[in-house]
LUMMIKOL-394523 format. One record per residue (C-alpha): y negated, x, z negated; residue number from 1. Coordinates in steps of 0.001 Angstrom, whole numbers. Example, Ala and Ser with C-alpha at 12.3 -4.5 7.8 and 13.67 -1.06 7.14 Angstrom:
BEGIN
{{4500, 12300, -7800}, 1},
{{1060, 13670, -7140}, 2},
***
This chain:
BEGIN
{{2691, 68466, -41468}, 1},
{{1264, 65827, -43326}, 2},
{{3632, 62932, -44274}, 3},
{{2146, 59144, -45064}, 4},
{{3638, 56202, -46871}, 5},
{{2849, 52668, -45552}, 6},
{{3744, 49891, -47685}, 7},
{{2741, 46210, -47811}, 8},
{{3003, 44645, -51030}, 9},
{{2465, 40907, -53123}, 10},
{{3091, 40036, -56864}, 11},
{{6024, 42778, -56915}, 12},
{{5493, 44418, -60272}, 13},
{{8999, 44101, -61246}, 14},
{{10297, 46479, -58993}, 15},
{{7269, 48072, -57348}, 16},
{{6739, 51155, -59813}, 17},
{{10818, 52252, -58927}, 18},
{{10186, 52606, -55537}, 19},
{{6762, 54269, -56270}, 20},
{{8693, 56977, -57988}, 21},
{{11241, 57563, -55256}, 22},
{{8349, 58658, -52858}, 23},
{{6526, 60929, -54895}, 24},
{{5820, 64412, -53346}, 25},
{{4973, 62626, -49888}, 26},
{{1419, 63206, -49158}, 27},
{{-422, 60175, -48572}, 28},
{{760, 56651, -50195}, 29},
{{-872, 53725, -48438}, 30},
{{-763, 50504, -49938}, 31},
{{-1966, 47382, -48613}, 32},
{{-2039, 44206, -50904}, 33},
{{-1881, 40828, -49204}, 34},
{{-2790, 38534, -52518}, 35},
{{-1219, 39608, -55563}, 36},
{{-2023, 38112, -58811}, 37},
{{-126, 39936, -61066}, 38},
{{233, 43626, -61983}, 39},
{{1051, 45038, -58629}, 40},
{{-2044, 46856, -57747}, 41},
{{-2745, 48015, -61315}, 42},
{{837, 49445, -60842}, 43},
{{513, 50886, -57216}, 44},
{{-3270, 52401, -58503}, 45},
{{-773, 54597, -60765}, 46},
{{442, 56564, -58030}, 47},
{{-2027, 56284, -55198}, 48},
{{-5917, 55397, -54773}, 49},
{{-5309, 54452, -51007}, 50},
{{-4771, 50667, -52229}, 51},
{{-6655, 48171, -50126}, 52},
{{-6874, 44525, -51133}, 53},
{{-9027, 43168, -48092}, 54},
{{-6341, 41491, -45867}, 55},
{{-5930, 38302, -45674}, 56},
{{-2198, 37059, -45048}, 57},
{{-1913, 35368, -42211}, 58},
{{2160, 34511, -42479}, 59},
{{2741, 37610, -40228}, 60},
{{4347, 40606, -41420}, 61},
{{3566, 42935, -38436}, 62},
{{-587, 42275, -38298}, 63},
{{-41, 42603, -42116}, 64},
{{2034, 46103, -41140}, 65},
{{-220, 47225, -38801}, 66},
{{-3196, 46890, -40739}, 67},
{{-1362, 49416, -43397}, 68},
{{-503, 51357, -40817}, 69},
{{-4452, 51692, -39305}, 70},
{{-5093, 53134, -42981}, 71},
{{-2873, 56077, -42919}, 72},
{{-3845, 60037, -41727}, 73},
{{-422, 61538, -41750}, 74},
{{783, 62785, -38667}, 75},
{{3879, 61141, -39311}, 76},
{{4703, 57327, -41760}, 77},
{{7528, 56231, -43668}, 78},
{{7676, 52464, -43635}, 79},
{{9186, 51783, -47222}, 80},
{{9082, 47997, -48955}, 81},
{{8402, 47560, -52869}, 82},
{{11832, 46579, -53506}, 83},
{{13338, 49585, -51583}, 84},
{{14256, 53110, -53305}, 85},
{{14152, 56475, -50981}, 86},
{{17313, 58491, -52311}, 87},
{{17327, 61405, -54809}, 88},
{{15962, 64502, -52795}, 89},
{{15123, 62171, -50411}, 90},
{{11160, 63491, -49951}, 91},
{{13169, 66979, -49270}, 92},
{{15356, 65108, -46468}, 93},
{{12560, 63445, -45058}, 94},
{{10447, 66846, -44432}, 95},
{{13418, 68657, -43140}, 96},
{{14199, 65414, -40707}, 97},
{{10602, 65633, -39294}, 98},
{{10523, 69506, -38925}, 99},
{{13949, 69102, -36675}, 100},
{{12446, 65790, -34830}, 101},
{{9461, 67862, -34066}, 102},
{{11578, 70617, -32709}, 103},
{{13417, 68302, -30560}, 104},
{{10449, 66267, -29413}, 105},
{{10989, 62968, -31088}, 106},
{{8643, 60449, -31991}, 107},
{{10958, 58340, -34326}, 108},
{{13629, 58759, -37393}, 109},
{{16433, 56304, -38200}, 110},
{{17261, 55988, -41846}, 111},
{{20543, 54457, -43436}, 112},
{{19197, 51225, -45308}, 113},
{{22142, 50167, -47853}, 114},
{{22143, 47193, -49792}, 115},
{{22106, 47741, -53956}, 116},
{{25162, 47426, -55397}, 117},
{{27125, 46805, -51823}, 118},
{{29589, 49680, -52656}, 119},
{{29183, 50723, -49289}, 120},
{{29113, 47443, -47436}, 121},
{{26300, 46119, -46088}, 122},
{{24817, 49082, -44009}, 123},
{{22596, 49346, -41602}, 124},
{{20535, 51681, -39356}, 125},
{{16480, 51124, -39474}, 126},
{{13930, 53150, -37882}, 127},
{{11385, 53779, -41020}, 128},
{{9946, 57223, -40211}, 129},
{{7827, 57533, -37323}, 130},
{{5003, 59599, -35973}, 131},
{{1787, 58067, -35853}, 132},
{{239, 57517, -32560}, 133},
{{-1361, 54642, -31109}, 134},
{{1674, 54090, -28719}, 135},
{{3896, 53315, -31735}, 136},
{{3282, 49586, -33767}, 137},
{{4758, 47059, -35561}, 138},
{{5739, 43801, -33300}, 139},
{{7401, 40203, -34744}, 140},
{{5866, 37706, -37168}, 141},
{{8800, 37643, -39247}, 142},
{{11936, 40363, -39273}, 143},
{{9407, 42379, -37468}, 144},
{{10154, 45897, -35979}, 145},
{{9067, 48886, -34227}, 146},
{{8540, 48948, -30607}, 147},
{{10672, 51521, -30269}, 148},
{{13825, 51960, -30145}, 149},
{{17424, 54881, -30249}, 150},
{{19991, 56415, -31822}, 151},
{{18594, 59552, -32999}, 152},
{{18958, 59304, -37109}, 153},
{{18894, 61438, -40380}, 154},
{{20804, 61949, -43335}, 155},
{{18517, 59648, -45231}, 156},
{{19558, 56451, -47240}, 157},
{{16981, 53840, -48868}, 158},
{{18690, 51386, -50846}, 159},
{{17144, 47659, -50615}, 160},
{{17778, 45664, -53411}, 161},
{{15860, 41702, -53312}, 162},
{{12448, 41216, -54575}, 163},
{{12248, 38347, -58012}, 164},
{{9071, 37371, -55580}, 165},
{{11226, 35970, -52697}, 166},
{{12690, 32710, -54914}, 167},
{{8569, 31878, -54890}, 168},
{{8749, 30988, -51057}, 169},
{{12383, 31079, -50286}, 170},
{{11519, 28995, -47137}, 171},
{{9065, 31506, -45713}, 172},
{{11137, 33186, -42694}, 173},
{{12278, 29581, -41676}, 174},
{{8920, 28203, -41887}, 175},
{{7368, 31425, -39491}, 176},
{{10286, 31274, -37181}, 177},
{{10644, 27699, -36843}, 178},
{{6704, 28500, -35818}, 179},
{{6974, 30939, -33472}, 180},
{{9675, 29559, -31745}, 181},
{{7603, 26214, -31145}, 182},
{{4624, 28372, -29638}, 183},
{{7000, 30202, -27536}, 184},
{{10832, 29343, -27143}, 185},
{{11538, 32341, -25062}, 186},
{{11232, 34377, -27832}, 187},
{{15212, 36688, -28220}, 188},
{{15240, 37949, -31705}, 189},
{{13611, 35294, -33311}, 190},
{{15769, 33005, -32251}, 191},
{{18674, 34988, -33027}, 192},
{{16737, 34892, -36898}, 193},
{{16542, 31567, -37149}, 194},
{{19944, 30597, -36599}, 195},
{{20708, 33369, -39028}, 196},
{{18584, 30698, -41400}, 197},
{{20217, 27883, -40819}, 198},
{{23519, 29351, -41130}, 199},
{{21700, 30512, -44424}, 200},
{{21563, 26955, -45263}, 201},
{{24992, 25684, -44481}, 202},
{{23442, 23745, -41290}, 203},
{{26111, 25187, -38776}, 204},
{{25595, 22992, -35888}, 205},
{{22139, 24198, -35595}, 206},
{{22862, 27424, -36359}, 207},
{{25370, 27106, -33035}, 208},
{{22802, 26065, -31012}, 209},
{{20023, 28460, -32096}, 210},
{{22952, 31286, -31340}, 211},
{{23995, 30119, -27863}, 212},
{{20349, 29796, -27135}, 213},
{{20045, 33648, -28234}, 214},
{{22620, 34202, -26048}, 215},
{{21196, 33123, -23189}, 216},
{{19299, 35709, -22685}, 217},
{{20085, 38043, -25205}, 218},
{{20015, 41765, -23934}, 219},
{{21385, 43948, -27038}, 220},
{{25078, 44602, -27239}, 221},
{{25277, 45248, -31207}, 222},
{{23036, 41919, -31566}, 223},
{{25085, 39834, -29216}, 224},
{{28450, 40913, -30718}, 225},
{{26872, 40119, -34146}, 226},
{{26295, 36773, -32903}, 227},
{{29366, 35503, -31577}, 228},
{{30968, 36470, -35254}, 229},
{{28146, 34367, -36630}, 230},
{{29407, 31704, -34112}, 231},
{{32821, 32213, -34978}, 232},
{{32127, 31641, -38855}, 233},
{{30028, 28346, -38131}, 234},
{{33291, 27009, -36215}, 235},
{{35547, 28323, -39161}, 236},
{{33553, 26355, -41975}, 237},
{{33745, 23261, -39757}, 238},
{{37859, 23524, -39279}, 239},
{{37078, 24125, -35345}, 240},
{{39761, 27054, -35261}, 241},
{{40305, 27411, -32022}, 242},
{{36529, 27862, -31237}, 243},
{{36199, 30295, -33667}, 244},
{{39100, 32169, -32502}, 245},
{{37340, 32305, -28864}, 246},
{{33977, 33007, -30276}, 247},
{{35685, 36019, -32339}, 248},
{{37033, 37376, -29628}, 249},
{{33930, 37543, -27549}, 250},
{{32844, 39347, -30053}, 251},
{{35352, 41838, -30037}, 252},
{{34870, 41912, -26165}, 253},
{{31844, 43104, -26269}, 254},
{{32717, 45909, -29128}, 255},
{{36244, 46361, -29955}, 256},
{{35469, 48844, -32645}, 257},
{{33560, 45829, -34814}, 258},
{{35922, 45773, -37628}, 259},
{{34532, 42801, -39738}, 260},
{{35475, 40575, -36415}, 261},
{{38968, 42418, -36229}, 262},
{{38970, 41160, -39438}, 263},
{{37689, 37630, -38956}, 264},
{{40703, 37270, -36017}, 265},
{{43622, 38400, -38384}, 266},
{{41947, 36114, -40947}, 267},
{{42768, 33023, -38251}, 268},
{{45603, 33878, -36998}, 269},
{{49254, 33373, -38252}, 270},
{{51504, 35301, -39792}, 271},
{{52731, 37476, -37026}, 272},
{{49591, 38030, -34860}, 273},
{{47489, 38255, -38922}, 274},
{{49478, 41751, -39020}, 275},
{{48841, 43080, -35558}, 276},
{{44747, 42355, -36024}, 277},
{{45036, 43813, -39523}, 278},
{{46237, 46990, -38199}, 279},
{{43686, 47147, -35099}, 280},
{{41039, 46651, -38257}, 281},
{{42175, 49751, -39318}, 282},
{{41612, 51681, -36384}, 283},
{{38102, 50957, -36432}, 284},
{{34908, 52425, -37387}, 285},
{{32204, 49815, -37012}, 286},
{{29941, 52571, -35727}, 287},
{{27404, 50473, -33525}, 288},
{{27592, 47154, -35194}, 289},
{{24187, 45233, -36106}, 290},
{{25067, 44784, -39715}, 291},
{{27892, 46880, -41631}, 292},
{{29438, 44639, -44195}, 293},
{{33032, 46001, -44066}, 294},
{{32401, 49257, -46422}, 295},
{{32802, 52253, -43669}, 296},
{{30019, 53842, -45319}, 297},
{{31751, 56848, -47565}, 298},
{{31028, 56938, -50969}, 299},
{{28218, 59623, -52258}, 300},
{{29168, 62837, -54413}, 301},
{{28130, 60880, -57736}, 302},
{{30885, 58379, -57033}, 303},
{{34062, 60810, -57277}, 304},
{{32269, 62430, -60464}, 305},
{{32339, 59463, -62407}, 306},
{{35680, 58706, -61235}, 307},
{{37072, 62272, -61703}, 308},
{{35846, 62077, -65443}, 309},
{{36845, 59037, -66466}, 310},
{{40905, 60158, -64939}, 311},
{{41725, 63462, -64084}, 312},
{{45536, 62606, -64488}, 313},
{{46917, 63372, -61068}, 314},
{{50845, 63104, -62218}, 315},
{{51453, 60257, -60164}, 316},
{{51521, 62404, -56852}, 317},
{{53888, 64835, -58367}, 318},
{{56542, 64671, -55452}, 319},
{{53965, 64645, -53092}, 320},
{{52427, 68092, -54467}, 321},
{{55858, 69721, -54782}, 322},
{{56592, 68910, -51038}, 323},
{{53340, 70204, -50230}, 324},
{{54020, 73230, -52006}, 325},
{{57392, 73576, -49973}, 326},
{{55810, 73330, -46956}, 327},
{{53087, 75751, -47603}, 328},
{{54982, 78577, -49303}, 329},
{{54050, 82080, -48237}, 330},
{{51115, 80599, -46362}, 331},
{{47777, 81277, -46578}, 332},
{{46055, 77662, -47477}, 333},
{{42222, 76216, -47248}, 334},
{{42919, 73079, -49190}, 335},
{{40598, 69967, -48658}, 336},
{{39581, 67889, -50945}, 337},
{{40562, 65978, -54079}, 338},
{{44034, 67565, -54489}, 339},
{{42793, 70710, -55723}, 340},
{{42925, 70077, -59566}, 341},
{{46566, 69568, -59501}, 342},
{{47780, 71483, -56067}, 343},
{{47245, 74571, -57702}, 344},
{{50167, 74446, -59146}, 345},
{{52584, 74354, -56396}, 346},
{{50520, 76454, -53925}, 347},
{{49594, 80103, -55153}, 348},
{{47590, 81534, -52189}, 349},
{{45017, 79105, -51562}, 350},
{{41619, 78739, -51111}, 351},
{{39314, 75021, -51432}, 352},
{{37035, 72744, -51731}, 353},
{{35901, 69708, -53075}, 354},
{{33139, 66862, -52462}, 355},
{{33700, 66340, -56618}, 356},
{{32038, 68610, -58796}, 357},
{{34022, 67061, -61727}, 358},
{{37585, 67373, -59960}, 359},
{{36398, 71303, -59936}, 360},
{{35401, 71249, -63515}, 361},
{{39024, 69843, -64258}, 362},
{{40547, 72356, -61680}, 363},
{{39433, 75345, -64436}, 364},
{{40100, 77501, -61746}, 365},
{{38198, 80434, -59897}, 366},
{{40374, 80006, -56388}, 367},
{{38338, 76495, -55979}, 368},
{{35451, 76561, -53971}, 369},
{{32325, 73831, -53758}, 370},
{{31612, 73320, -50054}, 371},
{{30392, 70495, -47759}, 372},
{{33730, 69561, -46312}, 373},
{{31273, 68392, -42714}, 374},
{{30660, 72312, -42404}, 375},
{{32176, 74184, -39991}, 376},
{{31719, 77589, -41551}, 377},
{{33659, 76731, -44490}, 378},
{{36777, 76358, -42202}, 379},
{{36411, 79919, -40751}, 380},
{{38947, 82651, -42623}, 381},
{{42374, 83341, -41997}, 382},
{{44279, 80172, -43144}, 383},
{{47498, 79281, -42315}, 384},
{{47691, 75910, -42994}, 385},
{{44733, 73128, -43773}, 386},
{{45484, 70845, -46829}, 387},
{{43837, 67106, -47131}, 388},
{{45315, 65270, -49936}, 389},
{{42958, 62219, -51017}, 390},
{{40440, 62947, -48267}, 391},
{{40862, 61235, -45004}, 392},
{{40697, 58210, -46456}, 393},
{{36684, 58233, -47915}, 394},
{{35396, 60704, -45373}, 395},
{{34670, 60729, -42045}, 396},
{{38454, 61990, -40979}, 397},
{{37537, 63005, -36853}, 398},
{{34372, 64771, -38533}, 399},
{{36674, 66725, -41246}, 400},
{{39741, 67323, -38781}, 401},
{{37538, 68533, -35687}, 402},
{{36441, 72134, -37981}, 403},
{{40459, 73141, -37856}, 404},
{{40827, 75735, -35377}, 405},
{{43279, 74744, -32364}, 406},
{{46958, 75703, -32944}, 407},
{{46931, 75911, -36645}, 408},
{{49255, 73766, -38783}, 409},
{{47621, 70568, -40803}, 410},
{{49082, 68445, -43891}, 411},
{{47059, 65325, -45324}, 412},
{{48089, 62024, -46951}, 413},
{{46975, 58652, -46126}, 414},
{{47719, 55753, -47907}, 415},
{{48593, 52392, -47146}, 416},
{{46586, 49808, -49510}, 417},
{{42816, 48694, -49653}, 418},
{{40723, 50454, -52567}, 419},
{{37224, 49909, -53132}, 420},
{{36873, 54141, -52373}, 421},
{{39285, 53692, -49179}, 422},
{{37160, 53907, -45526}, 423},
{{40591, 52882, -44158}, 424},
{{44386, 52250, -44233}, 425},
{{47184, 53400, -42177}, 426},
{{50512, 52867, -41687}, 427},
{{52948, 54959, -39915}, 428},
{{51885, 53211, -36351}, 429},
{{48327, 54023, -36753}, 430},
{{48127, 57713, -37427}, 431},
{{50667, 57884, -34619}, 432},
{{47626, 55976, -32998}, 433},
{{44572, 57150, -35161}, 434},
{{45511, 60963, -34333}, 435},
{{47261, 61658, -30961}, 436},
{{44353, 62456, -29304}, 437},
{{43172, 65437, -32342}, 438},
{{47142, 66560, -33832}, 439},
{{50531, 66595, -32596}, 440},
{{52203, 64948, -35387}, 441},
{{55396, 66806, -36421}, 442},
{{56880, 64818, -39526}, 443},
{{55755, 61586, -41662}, 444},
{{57203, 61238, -45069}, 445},
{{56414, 58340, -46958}, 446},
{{55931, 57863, -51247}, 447},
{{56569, 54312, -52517}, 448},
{{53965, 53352, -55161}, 449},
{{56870, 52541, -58464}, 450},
{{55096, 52327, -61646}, 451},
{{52027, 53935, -60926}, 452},
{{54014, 57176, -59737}, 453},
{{54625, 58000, -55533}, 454},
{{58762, 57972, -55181}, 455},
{{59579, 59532, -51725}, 456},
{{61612, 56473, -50064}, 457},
{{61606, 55148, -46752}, 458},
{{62194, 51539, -47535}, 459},
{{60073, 48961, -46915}, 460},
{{57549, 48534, -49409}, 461},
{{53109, 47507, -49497}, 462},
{{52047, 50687, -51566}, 463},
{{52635, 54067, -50223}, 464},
{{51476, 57243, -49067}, 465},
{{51949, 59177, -45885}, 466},
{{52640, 62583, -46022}, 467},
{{51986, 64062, -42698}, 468},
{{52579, 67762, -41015}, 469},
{{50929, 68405, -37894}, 470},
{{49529, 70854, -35221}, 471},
{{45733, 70460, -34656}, 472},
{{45901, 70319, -30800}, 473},
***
């Protein structure tokens, strides 16, 4: 199976040669060059000698695309820009995703496009690898796409960053929209695009109307809903509350899982109602949004190393592992997760393990186990009871909680404040909520945060952790 890389590329030496890196070990890298005059294609020469310099740029990005695209013999083509960067053992992902896409008879590959730096947020799905036949091509002047479209997707992550050669024509996707939607104002996602621009450039009136003319014959739910927030935040930065709060809540209409407008609505309410929307926030996991900018995205491996070895001191949750230890005494344990460095000591007959290789470095102990907490297999052996202490929160919990066999007894913590690691909050309400359909909930015990230690208490108090003990149903 031969794999091909299609790139179009101008005056991007500053950050070309990273992203040339990133793809080494694909077969075929196809570069075409739409007018440099720096050291682009002496860098891109480097790595490839498929670079063509004969187009002409005619201020569209898919005939510029599709020209790359004619030059490539791969039987399938990552789409990758110079200011992109495929993941580590990314190449490997890629060729695995393909072998399983040709199994299943798919022509197409989604791949997780995260912004640099976002710390999770702003996420989005992209379809990037493709195979190449002549029914597939790039469409759209500007923001173009595939004419395809679906939900099947990989474990694959390219991380954009934004290319020093934008600030050199910062007007250029106003100027080819603007364009295109003179020669044809029919057009659906460009004119969703260019009120995106004037919103851009603080112009929120026009950004209204270029969003209620989207939405007059907009078809996509995940693009609609997208634009109503968009609508909502024009109203907000012109004091028009009350239309923002209605435009919000179209949004949420038309997905109530779209946490950034949950959000956005307890952000405009008052006091009362700001709770309530706060805590339906919570509940939700932005899974079919257009654009995720509210950090749902968990955190890689790398993350919780660097965090585990800068502060393995785990003190603070001292009550909380001596209850734990109460509750699991005589049992036979598969603990979850983070808890595993300092569990050990209340909890003899154990086994684990962790998404941190540095929390098992500081564990120092044989009885913990490295294992992808996603696979099933790992759950299989004859445990007792299922430990997640520091887990629900930064993984996927449904995905974690659905490998506990029926009937056997579960005990996680969840807290209650925002951290920059943190998918989600709960309070007491919610994993009532969050859970009733996966656990029959037996007991909640809650830990106020008092100097930087977790005091079992059930006053009232911002800063705690939930200690639940459940049934997996």
């Amino acid at each position: 199976m031969k794999l091909s890389v299609s790139m179009i590329v101008k005056n991007e030496e500053q950050v070309l040669e990273n992203c040339l890196k990133s793809i080494v070990g694909l077969d075929e890298i196809v570069i075409c060059d739409t007018g440099s005059s720096d050291g682009t294609i002496e860098i891109a020469k480097r790595y490839t000698d498929k670079v063509f310099t004969d187009y002409k740029w005619e201020d569209s990005f898919c005939k510029a695309r599709n020209h790359a695209l004619s030059k490539c013999t791969g039987d399938w083509v990552l789409s990758i820009d110079a200011d992109e960067v495929l993941e580590k053992d990314g190449v490997k992902k890629i060729r695995d995703a393909v072998k399983e896409a040709e199994k299943r008879g798919q022509t197409y590959i989604g791949i997780t496009m995260c912004a640099e730096g976002s710390d999770g947020r702003d996420i989005f799905n992209s379809i990037r690898l493709f195979k190449r036949i002549p029914e597939i091509h790039w469409e759209g002047d500007i923001h173009n796409y595939l004419n395809i479209s679906g939900d099947y997707s990989a474990d694959v992550t390219i991380t954009y960053g934004y290319s020093p050669t934008h600030k050199k024509d910062p007007d250029r996707a106003f100027r080819i929209l603007t364009k295109v939607m003179k020669e044809d104002p029919k057009k659906v996602r460009e004119a969703f695009y260019l009120a995106r621009e004037y919103y851009y450039r603080d112009q929120y009136p026009a950004a209204i109307y270029w969003y209620e003319d989207y939405l007059s014959r907009a078809y996509w739910a995940p693009e609609q809903a997208e634009a109503h927030l968009m609508i909502a935040r024009c109203y907000d930065a012109l004091g028009k509350y009350s239309k923002a709060k209605e435009a919000c809540l179209k949004a949420i209409g038309i997905d109530a899982d779209f946490k950034e407008a949950l959000l956005m609505m307890s952000s405009l309410c008052g006091p009362k109602n700001k709770k309530k929307w706060k805590e339906y926030s919570n509940l939700a996991n932005s899974e079919n949004v257009l654009f995720n900018r509210c950090g749902i995205v968990e955190k890689r491996d790398e993350y919780y190393d660097e965090l585990f070895s800068k502060s393995s001191d785990m003190s603070r949750y001292f009550e909380i592992y001596e209850e734990i230890g109460k509750m699991t005494r005589g049992k036979h344990v598969l603990d979850v997760g983070c808890g595993i460095a300092e569990l050990k000591k209340f909890v003899g007959n154990y086994s684990g393990f962790d998404f941190s290789k540095e929390a098992v470095r500081i564990a120092n102990t044989k009885n913990v186990w490295q294992g992808n907490a996603y696979d099933k297999k790992n759950y299989e052996g004859k445990y007792d009871v299922y430990v997640m202490t520091e887990v629900l929160e930064h993984l996927n919990d449904f995905e974690i909680i659905k490998n506990i066999p029926h009937e056997k007894e579960v005990i996680f913590t969840v807290p209650s404040f925002d951290d920059i690691a943190h998918i989600r909050t709960y309070t007491k309400n919610l994993v009532k909520l969050r859970f009733s359909c996966a656990l029959d909930i037996e007991s909640i015990l809650q830990y106020n945060s008092k100097k930087d230690t977790f005091k079992r208490s059930d006053t009232p108090c911002d800063d705690y952790i939930l200690l639940v003990k459940a049934f997996k149903r």
